[in-house]
C-alpha positions as CSV (number, residue, x, y, z in Angstrom):
1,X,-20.3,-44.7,102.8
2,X,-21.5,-41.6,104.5
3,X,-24.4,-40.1,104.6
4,X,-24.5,-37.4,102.1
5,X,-22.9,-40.2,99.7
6,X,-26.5,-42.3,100.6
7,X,-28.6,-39.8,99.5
8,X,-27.3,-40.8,95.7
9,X,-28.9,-43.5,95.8
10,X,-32.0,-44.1,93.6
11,X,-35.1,-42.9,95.6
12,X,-33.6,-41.5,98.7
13,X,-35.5,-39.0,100.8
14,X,-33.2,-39.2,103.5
15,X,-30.3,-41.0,105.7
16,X,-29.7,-41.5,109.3
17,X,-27.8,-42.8,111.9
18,X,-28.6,-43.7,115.4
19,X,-27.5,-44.7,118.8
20,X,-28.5,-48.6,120.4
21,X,-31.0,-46.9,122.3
22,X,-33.2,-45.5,119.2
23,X,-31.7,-41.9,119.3
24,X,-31.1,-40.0,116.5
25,X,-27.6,-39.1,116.0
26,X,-27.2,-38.1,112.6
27,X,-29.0,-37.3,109.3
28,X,-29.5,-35.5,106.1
29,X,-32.8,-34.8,104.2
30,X,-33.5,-34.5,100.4
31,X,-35.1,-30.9,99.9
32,X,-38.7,-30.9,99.6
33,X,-39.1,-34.4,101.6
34,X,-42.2,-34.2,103.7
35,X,-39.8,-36.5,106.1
36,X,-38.7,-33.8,109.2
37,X,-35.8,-34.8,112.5
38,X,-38.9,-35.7,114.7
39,X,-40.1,-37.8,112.0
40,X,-36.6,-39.8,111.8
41,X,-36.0,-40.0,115.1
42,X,-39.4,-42.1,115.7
43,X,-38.3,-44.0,113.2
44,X,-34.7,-44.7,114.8
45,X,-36.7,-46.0,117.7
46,X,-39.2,-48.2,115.6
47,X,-35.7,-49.7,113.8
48,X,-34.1,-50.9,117.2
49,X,-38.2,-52.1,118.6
50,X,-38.1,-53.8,115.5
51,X,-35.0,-55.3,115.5
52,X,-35.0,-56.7,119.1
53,X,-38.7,-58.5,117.9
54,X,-36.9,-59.9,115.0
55,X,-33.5,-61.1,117.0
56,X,-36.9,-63.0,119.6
57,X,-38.1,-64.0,116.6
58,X,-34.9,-65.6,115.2
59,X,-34.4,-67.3,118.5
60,X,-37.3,-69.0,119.6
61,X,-37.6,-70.4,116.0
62,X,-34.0,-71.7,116.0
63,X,-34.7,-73.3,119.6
64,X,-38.2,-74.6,118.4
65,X,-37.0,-76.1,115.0
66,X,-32.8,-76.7,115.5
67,X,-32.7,-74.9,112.5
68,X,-29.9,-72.3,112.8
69,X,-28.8,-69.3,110.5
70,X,-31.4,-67.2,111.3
71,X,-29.2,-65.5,113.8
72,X,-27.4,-62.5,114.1
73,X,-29.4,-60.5,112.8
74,X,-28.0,-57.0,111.9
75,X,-30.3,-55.6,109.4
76,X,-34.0,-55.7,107.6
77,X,-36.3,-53.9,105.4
78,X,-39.3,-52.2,105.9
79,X,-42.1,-52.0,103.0
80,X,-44.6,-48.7,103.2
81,X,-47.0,-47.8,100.8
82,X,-45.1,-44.7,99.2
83,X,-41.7,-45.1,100.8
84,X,-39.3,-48.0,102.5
85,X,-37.0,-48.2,104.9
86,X,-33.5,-49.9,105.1
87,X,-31.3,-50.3,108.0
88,X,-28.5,-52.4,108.8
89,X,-26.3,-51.9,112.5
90,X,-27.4,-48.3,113.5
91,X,-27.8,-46.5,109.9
92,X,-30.2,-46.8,107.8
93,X,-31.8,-44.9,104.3
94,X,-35.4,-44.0,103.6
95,X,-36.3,-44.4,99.6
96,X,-39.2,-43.6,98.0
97,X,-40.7,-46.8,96.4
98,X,-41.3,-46.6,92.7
99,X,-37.6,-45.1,92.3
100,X,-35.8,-47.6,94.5
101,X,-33.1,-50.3,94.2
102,X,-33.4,-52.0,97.2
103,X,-30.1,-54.1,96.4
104,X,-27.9,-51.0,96.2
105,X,-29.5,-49.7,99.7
106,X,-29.1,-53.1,101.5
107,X,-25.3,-52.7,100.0
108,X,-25.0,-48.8,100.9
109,X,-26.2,-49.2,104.8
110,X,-24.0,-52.7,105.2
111,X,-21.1,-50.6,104.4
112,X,-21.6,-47.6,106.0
């Protein structure tokens, strides 16, 4: 799915894509979003922070339990007050809350 295809999806303000590193290599914002480049781009960088705490996470608790399954880990979710994000590999979707469907997001970035 590409980017522009994203944005059909209920509540979404915009959709990005970015490099291992956190940089911002690609995105399209709904008109009238309060979201702006330099706003997305933090983001990016919070998604791979984020994700490199999570894939510690998943680690020390499969070597402290010998439960496994937790890892790899290749996407998450992100709950704000007004407006979530969703990211899976290096593209992700910001939707406004009260219009979202989280399923068809985790779906839209896993494909993308």
């Amino acid at each position: 799915m590409n980017l522009e295809k994203m944005m059909d999806l209920p509540g979404a303000l915009a959709a990005f894509t970015y490099t291992d590193k956190g940089e911002l290599q690609s995105h399209v914002l709904r008109e009238g979003t309060e979201l702006t480049p330099q706003v997305l781009d933090l983001l990016a960088h919070s998604c791979v922070a984020n994700l490199a705490i999570a894939a510690m996470e998943a680690r020390g608790w499969e070597a402290l339990t010998g439960q496994s399954g937790f890892q790899p880990l290749k996407g998450f979710s992100v709950v704000g007050l007004e407006w979530s994000v969703i990211v899976d590999g290096n593209c992700g979707v910001v939707v406004k809350n009260r219009d979202a469907d989280y399923e068809a997001s985790f779906k839209a970035v896993q494909s993308a």
